[in-house]
N, C-alpha and C positions, 0 to 999 in steps of 0.2 A: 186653613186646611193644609197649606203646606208646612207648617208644624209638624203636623203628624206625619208626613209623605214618609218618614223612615222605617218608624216600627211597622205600618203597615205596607211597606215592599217588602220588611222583614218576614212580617208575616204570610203575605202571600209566594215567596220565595221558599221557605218552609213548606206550606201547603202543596207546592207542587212536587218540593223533593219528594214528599210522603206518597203525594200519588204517583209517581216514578216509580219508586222502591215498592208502593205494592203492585205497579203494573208489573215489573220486573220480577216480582216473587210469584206471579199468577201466572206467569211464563218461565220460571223455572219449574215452577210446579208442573205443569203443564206437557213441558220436555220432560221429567222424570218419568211422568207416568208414560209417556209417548216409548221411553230407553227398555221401562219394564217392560212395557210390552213387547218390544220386539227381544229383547233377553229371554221371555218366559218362551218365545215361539224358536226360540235356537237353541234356547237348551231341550227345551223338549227334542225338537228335530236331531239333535245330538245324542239325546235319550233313546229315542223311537228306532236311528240307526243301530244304536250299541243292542239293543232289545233285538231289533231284525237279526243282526250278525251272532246273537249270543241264539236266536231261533234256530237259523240256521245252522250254524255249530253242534249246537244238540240235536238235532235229527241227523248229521255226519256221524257226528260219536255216538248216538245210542244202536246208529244204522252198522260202523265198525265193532261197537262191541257185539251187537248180535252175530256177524259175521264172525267174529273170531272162536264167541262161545258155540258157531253150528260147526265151525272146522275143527276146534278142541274136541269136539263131541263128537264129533261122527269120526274120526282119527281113533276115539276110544272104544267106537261100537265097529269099528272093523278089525282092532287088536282082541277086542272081546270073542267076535265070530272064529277070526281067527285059532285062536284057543282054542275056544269050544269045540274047535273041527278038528282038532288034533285028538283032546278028551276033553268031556264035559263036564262043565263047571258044577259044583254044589254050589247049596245056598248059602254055606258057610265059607265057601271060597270064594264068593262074591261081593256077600257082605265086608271081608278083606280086605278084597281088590277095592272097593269102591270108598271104604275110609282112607287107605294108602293114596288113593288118585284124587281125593277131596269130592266128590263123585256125592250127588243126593241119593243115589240108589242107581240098582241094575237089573236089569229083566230079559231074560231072552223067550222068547214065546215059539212055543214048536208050528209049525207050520199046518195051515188046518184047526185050529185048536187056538184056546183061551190057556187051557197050560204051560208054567214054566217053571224056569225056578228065578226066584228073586231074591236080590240081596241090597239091603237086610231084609229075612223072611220076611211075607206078605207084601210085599212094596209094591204098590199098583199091581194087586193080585185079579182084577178086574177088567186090567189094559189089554184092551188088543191093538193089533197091528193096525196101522193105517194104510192106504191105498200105493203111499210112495213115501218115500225118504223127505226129512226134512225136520226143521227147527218148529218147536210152538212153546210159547208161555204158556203156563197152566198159572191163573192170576192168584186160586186157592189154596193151592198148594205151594204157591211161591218157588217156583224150581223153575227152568228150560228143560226142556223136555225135548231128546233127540230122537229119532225111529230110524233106526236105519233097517232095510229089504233089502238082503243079497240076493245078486242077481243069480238068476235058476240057472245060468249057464253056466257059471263058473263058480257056482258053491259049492265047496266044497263035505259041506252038511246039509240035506236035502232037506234034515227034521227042523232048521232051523227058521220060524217062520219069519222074525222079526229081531233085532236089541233095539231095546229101551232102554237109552243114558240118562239123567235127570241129572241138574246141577242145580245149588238152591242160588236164585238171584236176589237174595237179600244185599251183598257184598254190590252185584252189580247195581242194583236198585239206587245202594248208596251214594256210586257214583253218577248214576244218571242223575239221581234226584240235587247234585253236587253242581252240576251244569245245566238243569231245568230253566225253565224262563220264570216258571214262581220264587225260584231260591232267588235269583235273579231281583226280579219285583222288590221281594223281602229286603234285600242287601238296598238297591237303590232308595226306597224309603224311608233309610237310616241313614241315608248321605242328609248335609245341611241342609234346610230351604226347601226338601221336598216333602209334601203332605202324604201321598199316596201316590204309586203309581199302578193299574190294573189296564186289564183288557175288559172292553165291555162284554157283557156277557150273552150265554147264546138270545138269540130274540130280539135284543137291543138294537135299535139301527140311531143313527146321528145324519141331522138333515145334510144334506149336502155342504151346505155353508158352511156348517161346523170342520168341516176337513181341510188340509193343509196347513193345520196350524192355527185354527179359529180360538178364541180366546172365550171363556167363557168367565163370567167376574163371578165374586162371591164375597162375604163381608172379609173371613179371612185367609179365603186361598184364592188363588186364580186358576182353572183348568185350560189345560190345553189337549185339542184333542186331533192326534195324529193318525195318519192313516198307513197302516202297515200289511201291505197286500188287500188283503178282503178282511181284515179284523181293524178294530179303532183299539189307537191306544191312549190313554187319558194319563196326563202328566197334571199333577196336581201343585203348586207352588206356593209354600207359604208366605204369606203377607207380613209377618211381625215386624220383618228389621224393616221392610219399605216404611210401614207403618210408622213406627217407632223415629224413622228418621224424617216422613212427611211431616209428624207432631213434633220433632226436633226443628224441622225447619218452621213451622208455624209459631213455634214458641218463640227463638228466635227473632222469626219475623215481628212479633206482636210488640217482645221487648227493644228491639229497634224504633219501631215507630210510636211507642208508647215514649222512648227515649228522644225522638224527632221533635211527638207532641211536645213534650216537658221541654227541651232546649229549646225549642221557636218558640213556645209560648214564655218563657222566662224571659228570652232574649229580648222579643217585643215588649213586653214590662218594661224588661228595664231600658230599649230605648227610650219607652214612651215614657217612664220615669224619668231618665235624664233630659229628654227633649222638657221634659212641664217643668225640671228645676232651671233647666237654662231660660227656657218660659222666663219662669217667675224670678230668678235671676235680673233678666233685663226689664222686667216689670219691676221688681224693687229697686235696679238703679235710675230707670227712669220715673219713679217715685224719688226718690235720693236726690235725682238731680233737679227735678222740678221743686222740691223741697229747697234745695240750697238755692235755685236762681228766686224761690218766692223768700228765703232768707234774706237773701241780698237785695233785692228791691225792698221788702218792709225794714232790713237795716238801714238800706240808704233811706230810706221814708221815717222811720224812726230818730236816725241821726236829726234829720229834718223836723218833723216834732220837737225832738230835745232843743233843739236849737232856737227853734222859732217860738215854742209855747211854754217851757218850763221858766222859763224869766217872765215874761205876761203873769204866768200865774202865782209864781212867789209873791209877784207887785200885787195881785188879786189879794193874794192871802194876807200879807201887811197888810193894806187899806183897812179887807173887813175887819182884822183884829184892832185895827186902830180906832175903828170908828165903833167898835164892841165897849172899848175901852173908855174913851175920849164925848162918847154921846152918852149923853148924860138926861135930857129930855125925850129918849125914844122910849114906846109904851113898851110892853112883853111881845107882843107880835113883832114888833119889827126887830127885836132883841131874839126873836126865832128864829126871822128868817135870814138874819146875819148869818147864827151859828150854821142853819142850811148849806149858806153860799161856800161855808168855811167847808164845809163838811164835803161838800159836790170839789172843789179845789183840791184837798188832798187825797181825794177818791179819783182823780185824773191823773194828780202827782203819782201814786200809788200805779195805774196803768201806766206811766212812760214807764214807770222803774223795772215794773216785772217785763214790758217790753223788750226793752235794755237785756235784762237777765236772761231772758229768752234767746234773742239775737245774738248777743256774745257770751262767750266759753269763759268759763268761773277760772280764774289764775287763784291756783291753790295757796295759801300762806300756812305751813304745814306748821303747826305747835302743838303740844300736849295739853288732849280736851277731856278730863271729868266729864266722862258721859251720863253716870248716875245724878251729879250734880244737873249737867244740862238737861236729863228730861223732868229732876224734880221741878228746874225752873220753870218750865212747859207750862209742867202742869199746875202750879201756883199759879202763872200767870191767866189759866181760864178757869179756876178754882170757883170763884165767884160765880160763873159765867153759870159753870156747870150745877152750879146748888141753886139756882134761880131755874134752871130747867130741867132740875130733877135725875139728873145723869149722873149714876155711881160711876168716880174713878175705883180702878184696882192696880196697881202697881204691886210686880215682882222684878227682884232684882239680882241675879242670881250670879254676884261679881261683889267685891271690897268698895268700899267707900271711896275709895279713891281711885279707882280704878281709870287707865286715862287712852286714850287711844290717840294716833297722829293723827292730823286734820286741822281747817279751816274751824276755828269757832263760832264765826259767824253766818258762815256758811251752814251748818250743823244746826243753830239755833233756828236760823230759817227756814231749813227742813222739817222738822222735830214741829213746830211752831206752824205747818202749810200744814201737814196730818194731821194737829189736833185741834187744830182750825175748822179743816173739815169732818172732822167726826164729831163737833160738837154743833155745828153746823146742821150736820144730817138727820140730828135727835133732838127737834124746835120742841117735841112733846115727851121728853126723858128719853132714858135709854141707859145704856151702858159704855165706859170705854175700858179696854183692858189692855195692861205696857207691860208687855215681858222683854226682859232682857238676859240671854244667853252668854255666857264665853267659852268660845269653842278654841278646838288647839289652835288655826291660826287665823280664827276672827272672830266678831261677836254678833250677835244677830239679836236684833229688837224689833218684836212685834207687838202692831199697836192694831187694834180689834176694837169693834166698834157696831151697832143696831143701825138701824134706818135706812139699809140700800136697798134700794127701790130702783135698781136697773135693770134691764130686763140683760138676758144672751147675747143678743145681736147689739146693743147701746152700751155694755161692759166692755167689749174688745174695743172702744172708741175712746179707752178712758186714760190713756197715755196721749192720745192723739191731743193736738195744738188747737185751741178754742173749742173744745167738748166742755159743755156747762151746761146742769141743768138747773143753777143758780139765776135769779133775777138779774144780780149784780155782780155775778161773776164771771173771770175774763178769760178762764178754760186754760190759764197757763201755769196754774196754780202744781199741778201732780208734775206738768211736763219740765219745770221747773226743779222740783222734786229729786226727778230721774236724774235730771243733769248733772245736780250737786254732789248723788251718791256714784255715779260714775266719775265724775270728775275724781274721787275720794277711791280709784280704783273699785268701788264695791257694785254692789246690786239689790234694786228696789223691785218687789213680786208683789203679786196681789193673789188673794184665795177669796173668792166670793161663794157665798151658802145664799141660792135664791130663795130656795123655800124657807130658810132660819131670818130670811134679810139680814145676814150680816155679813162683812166686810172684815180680812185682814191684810194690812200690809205687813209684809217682810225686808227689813233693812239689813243686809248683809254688810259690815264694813273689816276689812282686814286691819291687821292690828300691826301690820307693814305697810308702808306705801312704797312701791320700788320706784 
C-alpha cells in the first residue's frame, strides 16, 4: 500500500482543492446576489428621491406658471376695461388687440346681460360673468380663461359687466408636460439597467412588507417598490448583465474545475504510472539480481561438473567404444545397449556444454561469414531429417551468393543449427519450414517460419526464459542460448506466434557492422 501513498494523497489533495473552489464560487455567488440586492434597493431609493423632487418641482412650476398667466391676464383685462371706459371697443378692434397681445380671444360682457362684443367675433358668445375675479382652465377649449369684475365703486363703465381674456395653453401645456413626472418616468426608463419605472395605479395597494425598499424577484427583472408619500413607486431592474456575468462566472467556474478534474487526474496517473515503473524497475533488478547470484552459484556448480564429470565421462565414452570395437563374442543386444550408454554420455557431454554456453558470455571472433552459404548448410544438414518427416523446406534469399556479414562463424552455425533443430523437431508428423532472408540498408534480417506450436499465451511469454521445455529431453537453454549469440553479434532475436494458424516465426536481425 504504501506504493501507492503518492498518487493517492495526489489525489485527494486535488479533491479537496476542487471542493474549496466550489465552496468559494457558492460564496461568491452568494455575495453578488447579496451586493445586487442592496444596489437595486439604493438606486431605486435614489430613483424614488429624484421622482419625489422632480414631483414636487412640477407642482411649484405648474403652481408659478398659473400665477404668472392670472397676473398677465388680469393686467390685460384691466388695460382692456380701461379702454373701454374711455370708448368702446368693436369687435374688430378686439379681435386686433388680441392677435397683437398673443391673447386666445376677448369679451367684454355688459353688466346684467349675456351681451357683448367679442373678439374675434363670436368668441365665447355664450360666456357669462362669473361670481368674482379669477383664473380657470377650460380643458376643451384649451385656453386659461381670465374673468376679471370691476369693482362698482370705482368703474368707471357702469355697462361693463365683466372681461374675458383667454390665452391658449397649448405652449404652456408643453412646458408642463416638459417637467411632468410621466416625461420623467419615460426618460428614466431609457437610462441603462432600468426595465420600467411607474407609480402603481389608483386601487392598487402593496402589503406593507413590500415598502421601504422590498425587493420583489422575477426571472428577468427584479422590482423594487418604494414609497413616496401615500403613492408606491416600482423601480424595475433589469437582470441581463447580472445574468450574463453569473453564467460568465459559472462557465468559468466549470472550466476551472473541469481543468482541476483533468490536472489531478492526469497528475495521479502519471504518479501512479511512475510509482508501478519504479515498481517494476526494482522488480526487474531484483529479478536481475537474483538471476546473476543463481548465475553464479550454477557457474561455480557448473565449473564443478566440468571439472569433476566431463573426464569420468570421456573415460565412459573410450571404454564403451573400445569395447563396441574390440568384443567380438557380444550378441545384438548387448551391441545395443553399448551404442545406448554411448548415446546417454554424449547427451550429458552435450548438457555441460550448453551449460557452459549458458553461464558464460560468447567472446566474439569477428570474420567474414556467407550467410547464404551458412543457412544452405543448415539446411542440408537436416535435409534428410526433414524428407523422412514430410516437412517441405522453402528457402528465399533475397541477397548475392556471396554476400557475407561480420561475425563468429561458429557461433552463427549454432544459432542457425538451434532454430532448425527446433522447428523440425516441432513437426514429428510433417509440416512446413520457411527461411527468408532480407538485406536491409544497414542489416539483414532472416526469418525462419515453421507449423507445430502448440503454446498456449500464458507458456509462450516463458519461451526465452532458462529451462522452459516442453521436450522430453530437452534442457530449455536451447532459444536462451540463441538470444545470447545474436546479441553478443550486436543484433536481435523476436518471435511472432499465430495461435490459431500454430505457427511460429523467428526474426534474426544482424547488423552488417559490428561497432
Amino acid at each position: 500500500m504504501k506504493h501507492y501513498l503518492g498518487w493517492q494523497t495526489n489525489l485527494v489533495v486535488f479533491v479537496l482543492i476542487t471542493v474549496l473552489v466550489g465552496s468559494y464560487f457558492l460564496r461568491q455567488n452568494q455575495q453578488a446576489s447579496r451586493e445586487l440586492e442592496m444596489h437595486s434597493r439604493d438606486y431605486s431609493e435614489i430613483l424614488a428621491a429624484v421622482v419625489d423632487l422632480t414631483i414636487r418641482n412640477g407642482l411649484l412650476s405648474e403652481s408659478a406658471l398659473e400665477e404668472t398667466v392670472a397676473g398677465s391676464l388680469e393686467n390685460s383685462a384691466r388695460f382692456i376695461h380701461y379702454l373701454d371706459s374711455i370708448e368702446p371697443f368693436l369687435s374688430v378692434e378686439l379681435t386686433a388687440y388680441a392677435a397683437k397681445s398673443g391673447l386666445a380671444g376677448v369679451r367684454i360682457v355688459q353688466g346684467g346681460s349675456t351681451t357683448g362684443v367679442s373678439g374675434p367675433a363670436g368668441w365665447l358668445s355664450d360666456r357669462e360673468c362669473g361670481e368674482s375675479s379669477g383664473l380657470k382652465r377650460m380643458e376643451t377649449e384649451k385656453i386659461y380663461l381670465y374673468s376679471f369684475i370691476p369693482d362698482e365703486n370705482v368703474s368707471e363703465s357702469p355697462l361693463v359687466g365683466c372681461v374675458l381674456v383667454g390665452l391658449s395653453s397649448r405652449e404652456i401645456d408643453a412646458i408642463v408636460d416638459k417637467i411632468s413626472v410621466e416625461r420623467l418616468l419615460g426618460i428614466l426608463e431609457d437610462l441603462h439597467d432600468i426595465a420600467y419605472v411607474r407609480f402603481l395605479s389608483d386601487g392598487q395597494n402593496m402589503d406593507q412588507e413590500l415598502l421601504n425598499a422590498q425587493l420583489i424577484h422575477n426571472e428577468n427583472i427584479r422590482e423594487t417598490a418604494v414609497s413616496i408619500g401615500d403613492r408606491q413607486l416600482i423601480v424595475a431592474l433589469k437582470m441581463d448583465r447580472f445574468g450574463k456575468r453569473r453564467i460568465q462566472m459559472q462557465k468559468e467556474f466549470l472550466i476551472f474545475i473541469c481543468f482541476l478534474i483533468l490536472f489531478g487526474g492526469f497528475s495521479s496517473w502519471w504518479l501512479y504510472w511512475v510509482q508501478r515503473q519504479r515498481l517494476q524497475q526494482v522488480r526487474e533488478f531484483e529479478r536481475k539480481m537474483a538471476r546473476q547470484n543463481e548465475d553464479a552459484a550454477l557457474g561455480r556448480a557448473a565449473a564443478t561438473i566440468t571439472h569433476e564429470l566431463r573426464n569420468p565421462l570421456n573415460a565412459i565414452g573410450m571404454g564403451l567404444q573400445r569395447m563396441q570395437i574390440e568384443a567380438e563374442d557380444l550378441d545384438p543386444d548387448h551391441h545395443k545397449l553399448l551404442a545406448s550408454m554411448r548415446n546417454a554420455v554424449d547427451r550429458t557431454n552435450t548438457i555441460i556444454t550448453r551449460l557452459n554456453q549458458y553461464i558464460h558470455s560468447f567472446a566474439i571472433t569477428s570474420q567474414a561469414v556467407n550467410l547464404p552459404s551458412l543457412l544452405r548448410q543448415g539446411v542440408t544438414l537436416y535435409q534428410e531429417q526433414c524428407r523422412k518427416q514430410k516437412i517441405e523446406v522453402e528457402v528465399e534469399l533475397d541477397c548475392d551468393q556471396d554476400f557475407s556479414i561480420p561475425g563468429d562463424r561458429v557461433l552463427l552455425e549454432q544459432l542457425f543449427e538451434n532454430l532448425l533443430k527446433n522447428s523440425v523437431e516441432a513437426q514429428a508428423d510433417g509440416g512446413f519450414i520457411r527461411i527468408v532472408m532480407k538485406r536491409l540498408e544497414k542489416s539483414c534480417c532472416v526469418e525462419i517460419e515453421n507449423g507445430g506450436f502448440t503454446l498456449s499465451p500464458e507458456e509462450s511469454r516463458l519461451l526465452f526464459e532458462p529451462y522452459f521445455t516442453r521436450k522430453s529431453k530437452g534442457t530449455g537453454l536451447g532459444l536462451v542460448i540463441s538470444k545470447k549469440i545474436v546479441l553478443a553479434h550486436k543484433g536481435k532475436l523476436e518471435w511472432q506466434g499465430d495461435f490459431s494458424g500454430k505457427r511460429i516465426k523467428f526474426l534474426i536481425t544482424l547488423p552488417l557492422e559490428i561497432s
